[in-house]
N, CA, C and O atoms as CSV, one atom per row, in Angstrom:
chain,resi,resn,atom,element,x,y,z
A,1,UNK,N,N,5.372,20.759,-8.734
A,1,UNK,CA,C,4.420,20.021,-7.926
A,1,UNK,C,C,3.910,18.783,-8.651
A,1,UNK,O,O,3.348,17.889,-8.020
A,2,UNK,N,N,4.104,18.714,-10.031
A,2,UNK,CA,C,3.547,17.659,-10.671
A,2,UNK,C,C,4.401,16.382,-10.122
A,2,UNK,O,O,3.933,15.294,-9.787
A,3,UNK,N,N,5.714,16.765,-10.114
A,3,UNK,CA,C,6.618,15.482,-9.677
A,3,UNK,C,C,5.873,14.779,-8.168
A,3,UNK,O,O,5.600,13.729,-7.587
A,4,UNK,N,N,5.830,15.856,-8.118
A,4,UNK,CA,C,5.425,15.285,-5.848
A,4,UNK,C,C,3.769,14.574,-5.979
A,4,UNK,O,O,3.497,13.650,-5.213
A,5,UNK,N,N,3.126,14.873,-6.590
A,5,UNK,CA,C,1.727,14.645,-7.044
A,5,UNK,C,C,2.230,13.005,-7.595
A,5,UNK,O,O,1.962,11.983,-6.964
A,6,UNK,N,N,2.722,13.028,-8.422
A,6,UNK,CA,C,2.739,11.591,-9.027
A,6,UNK,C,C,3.443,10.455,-8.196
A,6,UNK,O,O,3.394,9.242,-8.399
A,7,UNK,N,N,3.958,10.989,-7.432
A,7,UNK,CA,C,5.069,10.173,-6.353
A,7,UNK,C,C,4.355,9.848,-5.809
A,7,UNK,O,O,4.242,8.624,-5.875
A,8,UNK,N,N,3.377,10.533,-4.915
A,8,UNK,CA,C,2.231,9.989,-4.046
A,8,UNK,C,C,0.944,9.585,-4.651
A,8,UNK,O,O,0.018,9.304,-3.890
A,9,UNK,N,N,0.742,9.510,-6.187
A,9,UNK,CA,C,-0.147,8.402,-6.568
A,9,UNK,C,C,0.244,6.869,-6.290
A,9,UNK,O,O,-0.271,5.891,-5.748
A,10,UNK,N,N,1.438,7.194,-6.957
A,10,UNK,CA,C,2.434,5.702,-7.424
A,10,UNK,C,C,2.378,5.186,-5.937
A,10,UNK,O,O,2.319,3.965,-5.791
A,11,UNK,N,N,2.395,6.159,-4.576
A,11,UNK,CA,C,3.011,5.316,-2.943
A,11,UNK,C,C,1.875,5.027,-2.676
A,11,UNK,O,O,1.815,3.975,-2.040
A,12,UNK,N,N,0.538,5.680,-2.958
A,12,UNK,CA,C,-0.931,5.367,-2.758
A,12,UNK,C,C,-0.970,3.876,-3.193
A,12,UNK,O,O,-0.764,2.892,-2.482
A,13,UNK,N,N,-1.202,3.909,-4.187
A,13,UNK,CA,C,-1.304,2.632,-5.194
A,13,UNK,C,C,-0.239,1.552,-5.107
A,13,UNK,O,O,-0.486,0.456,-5.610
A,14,UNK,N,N,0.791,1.747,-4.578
A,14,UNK,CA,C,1.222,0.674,-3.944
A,14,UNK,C,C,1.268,-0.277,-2.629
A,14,UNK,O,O,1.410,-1.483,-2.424
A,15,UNK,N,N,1.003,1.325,-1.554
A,15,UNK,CA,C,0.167,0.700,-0.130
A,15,UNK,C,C,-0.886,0.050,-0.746
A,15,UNK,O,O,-0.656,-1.159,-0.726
A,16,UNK,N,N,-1.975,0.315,-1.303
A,16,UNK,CA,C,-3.148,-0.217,-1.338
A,16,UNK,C,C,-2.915,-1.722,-2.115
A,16,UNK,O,O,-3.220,-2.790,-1.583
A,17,UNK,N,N,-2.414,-1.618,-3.250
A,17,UNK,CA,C,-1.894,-2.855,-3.651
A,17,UNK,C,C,-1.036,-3.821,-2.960
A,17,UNK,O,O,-1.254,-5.022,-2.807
A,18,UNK,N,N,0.075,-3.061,-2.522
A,18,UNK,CA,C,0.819,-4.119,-1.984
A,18,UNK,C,C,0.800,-4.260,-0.605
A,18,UNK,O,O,0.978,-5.414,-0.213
A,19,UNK,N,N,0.635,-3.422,0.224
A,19,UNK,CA,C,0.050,-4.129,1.501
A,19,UNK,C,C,-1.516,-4.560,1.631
A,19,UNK,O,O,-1.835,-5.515,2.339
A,20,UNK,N,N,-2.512,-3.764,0.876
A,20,UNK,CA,C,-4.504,-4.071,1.378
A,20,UNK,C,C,-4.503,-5.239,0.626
A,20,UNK,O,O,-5.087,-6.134,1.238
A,21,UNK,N,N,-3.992,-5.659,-0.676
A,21,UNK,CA,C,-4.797,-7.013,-0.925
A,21,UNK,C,C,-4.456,-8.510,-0.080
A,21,UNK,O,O,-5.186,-9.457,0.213
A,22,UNK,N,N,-3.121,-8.259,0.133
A,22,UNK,CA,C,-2.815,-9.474,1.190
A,22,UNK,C,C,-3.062,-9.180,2.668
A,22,UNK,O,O,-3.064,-10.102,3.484
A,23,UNK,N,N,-3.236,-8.131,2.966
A,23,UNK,CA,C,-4.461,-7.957,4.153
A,23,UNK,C,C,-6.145,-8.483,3.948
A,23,UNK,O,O,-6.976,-9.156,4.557
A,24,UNK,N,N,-6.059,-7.912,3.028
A,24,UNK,CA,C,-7.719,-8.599,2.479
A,24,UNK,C,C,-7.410,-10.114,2.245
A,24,UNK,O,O,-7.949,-10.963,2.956
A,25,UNK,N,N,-6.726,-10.378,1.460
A,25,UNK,CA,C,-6.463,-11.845,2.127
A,25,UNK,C,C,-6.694,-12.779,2.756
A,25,UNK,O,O,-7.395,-13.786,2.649
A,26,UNK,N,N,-5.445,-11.991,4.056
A,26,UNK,CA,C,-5.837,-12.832,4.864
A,26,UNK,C,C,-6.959,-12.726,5.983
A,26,UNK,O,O,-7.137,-13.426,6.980
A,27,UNK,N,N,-7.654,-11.635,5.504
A,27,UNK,CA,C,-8.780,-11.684,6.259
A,27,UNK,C,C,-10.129,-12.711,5.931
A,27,UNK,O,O,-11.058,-13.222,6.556
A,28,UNK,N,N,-9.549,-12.656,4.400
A,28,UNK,CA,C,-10.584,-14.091,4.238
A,28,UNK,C,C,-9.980,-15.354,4.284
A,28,UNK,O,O,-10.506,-16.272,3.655
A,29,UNK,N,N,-8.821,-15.570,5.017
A,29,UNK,CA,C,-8.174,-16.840,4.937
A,29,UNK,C,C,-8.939,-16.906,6.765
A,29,UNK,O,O,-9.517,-17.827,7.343
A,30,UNK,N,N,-8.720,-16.010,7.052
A,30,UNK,CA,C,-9.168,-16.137,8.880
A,30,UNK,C,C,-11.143,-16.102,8.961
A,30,UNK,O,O,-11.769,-16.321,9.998
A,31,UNK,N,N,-11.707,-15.812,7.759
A,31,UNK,CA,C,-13.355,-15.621,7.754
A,31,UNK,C,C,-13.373,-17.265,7.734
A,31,UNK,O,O,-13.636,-18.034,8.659
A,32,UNK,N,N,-13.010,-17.549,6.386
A,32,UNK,CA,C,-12.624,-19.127,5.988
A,32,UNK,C,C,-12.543,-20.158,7.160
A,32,UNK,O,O,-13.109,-21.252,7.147
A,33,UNK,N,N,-11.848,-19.722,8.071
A,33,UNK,CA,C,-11.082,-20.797,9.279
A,33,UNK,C,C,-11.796,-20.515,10.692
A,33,UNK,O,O,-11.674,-21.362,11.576
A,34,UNK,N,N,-12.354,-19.637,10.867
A,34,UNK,CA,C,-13.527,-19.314,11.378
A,34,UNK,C,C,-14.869,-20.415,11.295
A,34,UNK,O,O,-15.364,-21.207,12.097
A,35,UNK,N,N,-15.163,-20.022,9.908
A,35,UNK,CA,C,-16.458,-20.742,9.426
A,35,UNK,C,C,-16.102,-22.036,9.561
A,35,UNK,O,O,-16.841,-22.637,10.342
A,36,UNK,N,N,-15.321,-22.623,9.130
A,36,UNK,CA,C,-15.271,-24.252,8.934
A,36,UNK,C,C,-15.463,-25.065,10.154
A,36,UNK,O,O,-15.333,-24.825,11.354
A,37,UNK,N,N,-15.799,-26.058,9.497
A,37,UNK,CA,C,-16.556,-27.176,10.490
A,37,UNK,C,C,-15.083,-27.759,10.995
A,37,UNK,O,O,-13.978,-27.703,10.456
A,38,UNK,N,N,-15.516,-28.333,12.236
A,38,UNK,CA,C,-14.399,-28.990,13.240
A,38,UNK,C,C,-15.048,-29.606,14.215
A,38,UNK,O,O,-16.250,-29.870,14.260
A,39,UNK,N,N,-13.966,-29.898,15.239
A,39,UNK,CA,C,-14.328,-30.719,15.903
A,39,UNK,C,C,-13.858,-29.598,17.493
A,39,UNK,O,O,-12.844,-28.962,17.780
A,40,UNK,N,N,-15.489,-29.871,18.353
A,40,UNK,CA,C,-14.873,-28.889,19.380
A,40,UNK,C,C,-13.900,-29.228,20.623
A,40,UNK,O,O,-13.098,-30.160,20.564
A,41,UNK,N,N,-14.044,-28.335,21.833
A,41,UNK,CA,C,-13.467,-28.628,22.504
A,41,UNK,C,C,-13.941,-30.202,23.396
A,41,UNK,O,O,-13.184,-31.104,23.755
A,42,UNK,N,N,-15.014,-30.131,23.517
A,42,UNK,CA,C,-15.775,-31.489,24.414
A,42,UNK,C,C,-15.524,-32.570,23.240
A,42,UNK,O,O,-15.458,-33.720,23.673
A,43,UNK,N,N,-15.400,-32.460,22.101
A,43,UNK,CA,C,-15.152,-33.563,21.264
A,43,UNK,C,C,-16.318,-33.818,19.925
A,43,UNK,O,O,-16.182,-34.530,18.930
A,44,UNK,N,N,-17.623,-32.840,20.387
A,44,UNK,CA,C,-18.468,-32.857,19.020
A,44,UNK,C,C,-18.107,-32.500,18.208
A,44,UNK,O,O,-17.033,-31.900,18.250
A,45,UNK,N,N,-18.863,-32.680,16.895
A,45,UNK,CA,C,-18.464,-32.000,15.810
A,45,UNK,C,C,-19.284,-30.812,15.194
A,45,UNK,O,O,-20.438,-31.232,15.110
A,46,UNK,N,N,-19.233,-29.640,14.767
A,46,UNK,CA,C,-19.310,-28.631,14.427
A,46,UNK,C,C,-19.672,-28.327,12.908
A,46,UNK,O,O,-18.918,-28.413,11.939
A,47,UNK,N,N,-20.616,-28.061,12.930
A,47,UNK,CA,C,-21.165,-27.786,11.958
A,47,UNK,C,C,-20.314,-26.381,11.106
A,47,UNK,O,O,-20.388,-26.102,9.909
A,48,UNK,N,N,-19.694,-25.823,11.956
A,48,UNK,CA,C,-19.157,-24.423,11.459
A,48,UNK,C,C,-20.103,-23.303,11.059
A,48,UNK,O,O,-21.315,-23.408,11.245
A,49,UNK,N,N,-19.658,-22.445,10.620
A,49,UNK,CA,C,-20.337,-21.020,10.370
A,49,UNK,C,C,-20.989,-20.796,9.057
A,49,UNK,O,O,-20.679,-19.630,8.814
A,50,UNK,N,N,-21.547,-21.127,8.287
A,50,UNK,CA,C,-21.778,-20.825,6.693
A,50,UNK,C,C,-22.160,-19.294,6.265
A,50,UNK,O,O,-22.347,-18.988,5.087
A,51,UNK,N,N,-22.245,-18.488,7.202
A,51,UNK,CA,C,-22.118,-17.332,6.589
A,51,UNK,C,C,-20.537,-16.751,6.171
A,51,UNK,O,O,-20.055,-16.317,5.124
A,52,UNK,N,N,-20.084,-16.946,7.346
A,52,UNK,CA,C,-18.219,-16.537,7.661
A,52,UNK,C,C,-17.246,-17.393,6.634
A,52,UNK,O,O,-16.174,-16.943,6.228
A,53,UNK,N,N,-17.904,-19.020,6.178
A,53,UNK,CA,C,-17.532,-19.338,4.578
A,53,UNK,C,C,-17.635,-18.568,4.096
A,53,UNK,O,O,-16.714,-17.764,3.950
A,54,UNK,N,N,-19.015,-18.388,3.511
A,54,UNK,CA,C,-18.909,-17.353,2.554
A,54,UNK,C,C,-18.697,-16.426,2.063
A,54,UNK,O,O,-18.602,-16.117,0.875
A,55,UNK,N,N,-18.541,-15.527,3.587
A,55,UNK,CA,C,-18.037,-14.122,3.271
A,55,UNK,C,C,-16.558,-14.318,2.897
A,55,UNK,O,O,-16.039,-13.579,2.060
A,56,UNK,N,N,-15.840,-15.349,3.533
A,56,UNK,CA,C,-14.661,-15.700,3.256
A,56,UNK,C,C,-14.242,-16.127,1.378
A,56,UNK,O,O,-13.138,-15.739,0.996
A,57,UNK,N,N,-14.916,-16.696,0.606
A,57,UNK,CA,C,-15.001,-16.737,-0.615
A,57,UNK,C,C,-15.469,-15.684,-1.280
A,57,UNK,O,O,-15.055,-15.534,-2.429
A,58,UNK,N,N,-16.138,-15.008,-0.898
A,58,UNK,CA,C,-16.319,-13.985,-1.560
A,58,UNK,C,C,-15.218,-12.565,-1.107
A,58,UNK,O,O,-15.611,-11.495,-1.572
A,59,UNK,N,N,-14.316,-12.518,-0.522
A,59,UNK,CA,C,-13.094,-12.024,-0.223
A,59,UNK,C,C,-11.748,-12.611,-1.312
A,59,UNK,O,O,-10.805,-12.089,-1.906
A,60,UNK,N,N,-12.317,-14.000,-1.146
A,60,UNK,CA,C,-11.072,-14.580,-2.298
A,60,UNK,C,C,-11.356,-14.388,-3.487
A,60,UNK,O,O,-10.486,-14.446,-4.356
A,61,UNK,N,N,-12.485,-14.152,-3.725
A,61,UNK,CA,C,-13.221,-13.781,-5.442
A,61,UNK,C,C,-12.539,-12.547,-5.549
A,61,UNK,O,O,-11.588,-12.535,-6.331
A,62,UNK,N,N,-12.807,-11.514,-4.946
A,62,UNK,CA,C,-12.893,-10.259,-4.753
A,62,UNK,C,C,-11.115,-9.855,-4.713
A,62,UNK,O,O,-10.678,-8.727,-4.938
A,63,UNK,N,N,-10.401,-10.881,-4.425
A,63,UNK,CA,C,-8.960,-10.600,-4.413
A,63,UNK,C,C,-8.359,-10.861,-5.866
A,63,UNK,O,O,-7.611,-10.173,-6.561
A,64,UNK,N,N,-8.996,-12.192,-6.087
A,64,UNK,CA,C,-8.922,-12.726,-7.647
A,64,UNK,C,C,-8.943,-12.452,-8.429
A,64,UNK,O,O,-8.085,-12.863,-9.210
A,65,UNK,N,N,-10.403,-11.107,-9.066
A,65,UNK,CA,C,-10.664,-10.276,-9.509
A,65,UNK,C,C,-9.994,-9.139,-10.003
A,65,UNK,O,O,-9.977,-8.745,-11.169
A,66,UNK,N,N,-9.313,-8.529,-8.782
A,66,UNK,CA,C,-8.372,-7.525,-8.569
A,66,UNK,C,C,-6.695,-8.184,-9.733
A,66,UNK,O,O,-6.042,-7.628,-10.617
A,67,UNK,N,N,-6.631,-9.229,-9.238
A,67,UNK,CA,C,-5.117,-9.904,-9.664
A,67,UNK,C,C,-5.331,-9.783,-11.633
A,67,UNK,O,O,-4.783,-9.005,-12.412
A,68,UNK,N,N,-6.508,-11.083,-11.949
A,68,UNK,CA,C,-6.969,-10.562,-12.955
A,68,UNK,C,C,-7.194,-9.440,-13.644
A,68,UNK,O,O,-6.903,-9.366,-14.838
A,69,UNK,N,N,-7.742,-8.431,-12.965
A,69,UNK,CA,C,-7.800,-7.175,-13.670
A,69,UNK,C,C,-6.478,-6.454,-13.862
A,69,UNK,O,O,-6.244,-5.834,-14.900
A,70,UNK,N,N,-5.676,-6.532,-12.930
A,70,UNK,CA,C,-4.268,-6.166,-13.037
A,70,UNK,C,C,-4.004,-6.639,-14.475
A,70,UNK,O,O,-3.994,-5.931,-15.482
A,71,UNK,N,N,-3.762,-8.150,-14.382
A,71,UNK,CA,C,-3.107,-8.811,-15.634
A,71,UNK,C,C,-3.274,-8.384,-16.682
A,71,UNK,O,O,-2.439,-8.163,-17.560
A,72,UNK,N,N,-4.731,-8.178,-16.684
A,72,UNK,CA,C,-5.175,-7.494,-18.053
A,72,UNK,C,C,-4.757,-6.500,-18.470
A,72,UNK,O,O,-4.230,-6.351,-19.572
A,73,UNK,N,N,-5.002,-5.370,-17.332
A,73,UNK,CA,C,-4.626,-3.873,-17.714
A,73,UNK,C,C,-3.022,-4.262,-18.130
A,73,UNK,O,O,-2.672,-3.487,-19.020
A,74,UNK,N,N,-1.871,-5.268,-17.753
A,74,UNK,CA,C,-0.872,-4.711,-18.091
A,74,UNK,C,C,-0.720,-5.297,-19.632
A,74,UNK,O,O,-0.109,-4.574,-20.419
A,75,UNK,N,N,-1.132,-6.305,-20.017
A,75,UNK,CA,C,-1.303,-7.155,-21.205
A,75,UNK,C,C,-2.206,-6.269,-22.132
A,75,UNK,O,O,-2.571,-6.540,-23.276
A,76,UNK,N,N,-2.527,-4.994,-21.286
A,76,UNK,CA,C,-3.925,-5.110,-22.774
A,76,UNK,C,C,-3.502,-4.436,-23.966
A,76,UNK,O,O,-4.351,-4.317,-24.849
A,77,UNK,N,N,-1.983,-3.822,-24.227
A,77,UNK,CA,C,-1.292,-3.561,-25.583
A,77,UNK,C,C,-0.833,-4.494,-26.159
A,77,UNK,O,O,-0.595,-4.416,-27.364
A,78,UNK,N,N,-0.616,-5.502,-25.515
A,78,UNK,CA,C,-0.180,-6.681,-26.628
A,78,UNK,C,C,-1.839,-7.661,-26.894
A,78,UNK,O,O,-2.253,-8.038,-27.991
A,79,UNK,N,N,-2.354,-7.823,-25.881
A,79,UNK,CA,C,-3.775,-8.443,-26.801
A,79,UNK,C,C,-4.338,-7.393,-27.747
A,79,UNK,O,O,-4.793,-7.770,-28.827
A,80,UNK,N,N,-4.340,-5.992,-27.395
A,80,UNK,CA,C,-5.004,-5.567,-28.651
A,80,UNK,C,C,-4.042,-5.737,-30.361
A,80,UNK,O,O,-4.356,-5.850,-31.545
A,81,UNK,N,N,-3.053,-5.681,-29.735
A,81,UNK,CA,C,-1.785,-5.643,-31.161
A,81,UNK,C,C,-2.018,-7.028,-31.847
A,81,UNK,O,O,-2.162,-7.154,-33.063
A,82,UNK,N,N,-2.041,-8.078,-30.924
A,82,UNK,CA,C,-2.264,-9.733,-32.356
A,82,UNK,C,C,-3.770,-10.019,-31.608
A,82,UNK,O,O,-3.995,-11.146,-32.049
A,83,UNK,N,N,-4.504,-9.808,-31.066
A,83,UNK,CA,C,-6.128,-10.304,-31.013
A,83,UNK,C,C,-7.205,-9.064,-31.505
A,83,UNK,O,O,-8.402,-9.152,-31.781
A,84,UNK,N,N,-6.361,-7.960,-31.504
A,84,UNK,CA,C,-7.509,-6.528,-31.933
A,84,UNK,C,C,-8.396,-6.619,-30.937
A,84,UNK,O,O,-9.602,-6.497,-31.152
A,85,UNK,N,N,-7.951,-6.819,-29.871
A,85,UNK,CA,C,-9.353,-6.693,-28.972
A,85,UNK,C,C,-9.182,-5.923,-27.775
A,85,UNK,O,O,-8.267,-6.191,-26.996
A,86,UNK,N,N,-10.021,-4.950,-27.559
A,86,UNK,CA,C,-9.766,-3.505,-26.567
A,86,UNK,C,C,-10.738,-4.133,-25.244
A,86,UNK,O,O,-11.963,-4.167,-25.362
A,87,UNK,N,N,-9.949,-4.686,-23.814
A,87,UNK,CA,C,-10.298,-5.476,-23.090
A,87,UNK,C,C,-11.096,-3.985,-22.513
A,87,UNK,O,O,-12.297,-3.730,-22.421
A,88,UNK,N,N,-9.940,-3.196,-22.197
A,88,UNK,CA,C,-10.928,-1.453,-22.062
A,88,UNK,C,C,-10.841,-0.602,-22.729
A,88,UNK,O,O,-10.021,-0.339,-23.608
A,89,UNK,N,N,-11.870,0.013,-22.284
A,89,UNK,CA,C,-12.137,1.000,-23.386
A,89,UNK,C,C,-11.361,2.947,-23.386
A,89,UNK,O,O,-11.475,4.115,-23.756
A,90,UNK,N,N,-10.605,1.935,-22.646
A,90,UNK,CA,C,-9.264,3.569,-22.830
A,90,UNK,C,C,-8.012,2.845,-22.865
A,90,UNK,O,O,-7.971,1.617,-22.944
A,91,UNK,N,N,-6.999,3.581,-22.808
A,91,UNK,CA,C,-5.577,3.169,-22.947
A,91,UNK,C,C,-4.770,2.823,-23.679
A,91,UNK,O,O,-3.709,2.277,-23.377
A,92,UNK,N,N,-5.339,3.217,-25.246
A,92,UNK,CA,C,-4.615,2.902,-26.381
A,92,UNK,C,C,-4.129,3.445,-27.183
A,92,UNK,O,O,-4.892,4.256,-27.707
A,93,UNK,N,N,-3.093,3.415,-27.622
A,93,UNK,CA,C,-2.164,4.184,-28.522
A,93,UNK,C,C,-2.592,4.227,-30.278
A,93,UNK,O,O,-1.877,4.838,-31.073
């Protein structure tokens, strides 16, 4: 059972990775395009949404974050090996 257990961490963690963050995404690419100012249908111009910006940047932070933290976790045996520096505080040999 250990085999079948780890199979479905690894398929967990890859739905969530590889399909939710570019869903999350583009949900802040569509908060983003939402919010922004334009020009309407009668021809004024639009102030846009400034909450739906922001929630939209703070979706792209929040994706950014994630990418970064990845990087790290996979780098963090070779920064600790020539910088000595334990980015976390588990995972070391």
């Amino acid at each position: 059972m250990d085999i079948v257990e780890s199979i479905m961490k690894v398929l967990l963690v890859g739905l969530i990775l590889g399909a939710g963050l570019p869903a999350l995404f583009a949900v802040g690419l569509r908060c983003h395009a939402q919010g922004a100012p334009g020009v309407d249908a009668d021809g004024t111009i639009s102030n846009g949404n400034a909450p739906l910006r922001l929630l939209g940047y703070a979706i792209f932070a929040v994706v950014a974050l994630v990418i970064v933290t990845a990087l790290l976790w996979i780098t963090r045996q070779t920064i600790y090996y020539y910088f000595d520096v334990k980015i976390f505080p588990f995972g070391y040999k």
